[in-house]
N, C-alpha and C positions, 0 to 999 in steps of 0.2 A: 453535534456531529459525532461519529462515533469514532473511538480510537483506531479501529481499521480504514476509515473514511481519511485519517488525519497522517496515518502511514502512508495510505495511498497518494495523497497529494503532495505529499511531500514529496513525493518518488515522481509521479507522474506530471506534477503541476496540478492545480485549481482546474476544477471539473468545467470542462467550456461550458456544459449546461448550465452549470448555476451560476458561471463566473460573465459568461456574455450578455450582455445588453440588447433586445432586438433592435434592431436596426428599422427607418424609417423606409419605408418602399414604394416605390410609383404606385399608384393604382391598378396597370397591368400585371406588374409585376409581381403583386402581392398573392394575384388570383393565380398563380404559376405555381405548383410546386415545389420546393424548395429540396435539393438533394441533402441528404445527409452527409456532412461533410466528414471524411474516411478519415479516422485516427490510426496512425503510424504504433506499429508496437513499441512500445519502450523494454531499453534494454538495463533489466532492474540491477544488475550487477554495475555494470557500466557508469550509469547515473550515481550508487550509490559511494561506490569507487572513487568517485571525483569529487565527494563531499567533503570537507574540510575536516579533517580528524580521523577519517575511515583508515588510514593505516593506522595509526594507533588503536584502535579498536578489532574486536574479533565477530566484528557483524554478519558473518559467515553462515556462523553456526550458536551464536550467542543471542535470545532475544531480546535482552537487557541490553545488550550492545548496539543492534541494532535501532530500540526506542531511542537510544539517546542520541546514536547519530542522527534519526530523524528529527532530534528538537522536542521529546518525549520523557515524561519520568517514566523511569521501569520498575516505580514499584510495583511491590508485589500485587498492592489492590488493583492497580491497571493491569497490571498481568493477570487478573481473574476476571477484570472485565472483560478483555479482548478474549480470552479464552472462551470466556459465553457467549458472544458476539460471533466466536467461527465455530462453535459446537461443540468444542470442546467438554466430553463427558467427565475425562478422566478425574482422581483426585486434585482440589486446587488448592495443592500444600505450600508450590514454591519449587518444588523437587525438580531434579534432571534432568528426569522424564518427562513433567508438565514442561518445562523450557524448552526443549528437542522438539517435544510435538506443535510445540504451541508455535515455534519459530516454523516448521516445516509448513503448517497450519494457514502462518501467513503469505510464506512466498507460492504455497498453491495456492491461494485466495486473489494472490496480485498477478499470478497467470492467468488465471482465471478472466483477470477484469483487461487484459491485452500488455500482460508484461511477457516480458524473456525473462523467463530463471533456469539459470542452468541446473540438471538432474537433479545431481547430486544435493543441491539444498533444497528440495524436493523430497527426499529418500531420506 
């Protein structure tokens, strides 16, 4: 699983696709089409918020902050991985700027996948 994969789940819960079980179905039923069942946007602030230690932390605007609330090392090798993972071009020294981007990096990533992130950790 990839370290963006393991943020994600953290935040959103276990992917229904890989986490459910199909289910046994009548014979009719099975030849029926089956709808896609509609996922709720998660509201990634909110959720993360409510994590045990998020106030003590500066998961905001911190990526290091963030990995560990989600149950993640922030070393810096993971943080080169996840950085390759969303595109990340820039140098991968550890710096500032890798951390600001790389955090911004992922909560547009987990927009992307049906979160609410507010702007500003966006920008």
């Amino acid at each position: 699983m990839s370290l963006f994969s393991s943020i994600k789940n953290a935040i959103f819960g276990e992917d229904q696709a890989e986490s459910a079980a199909p289910a046994a179905a009548p014979a009719a039923a099975a030849a029926a089409p089956a709808a896609a069942p509609v996922r709720q946007p998660i509201d990634v602030e909110a959720v993360l918020s409510a994590k045990p230690g998020a106030d003590k932390l500066n998961w905001r605007t911190s990526v290091a902050d963030l990995m560990r609330l989600v149950g993640m090392d922030p070393s810096l090798d993971n943080r080169k991985e996840l950085a390759k993972e969303l595109g990340y071009e820039g140098p991968l020294d550890g710096s500032a700027d890798m951390n600001i981007r790389l955090h911004r990096a992922i909560m547009k990533a987990l927009s992307m996948n049906g979160g609410v992130v507010p702007p500003q950790m966006m920008d």
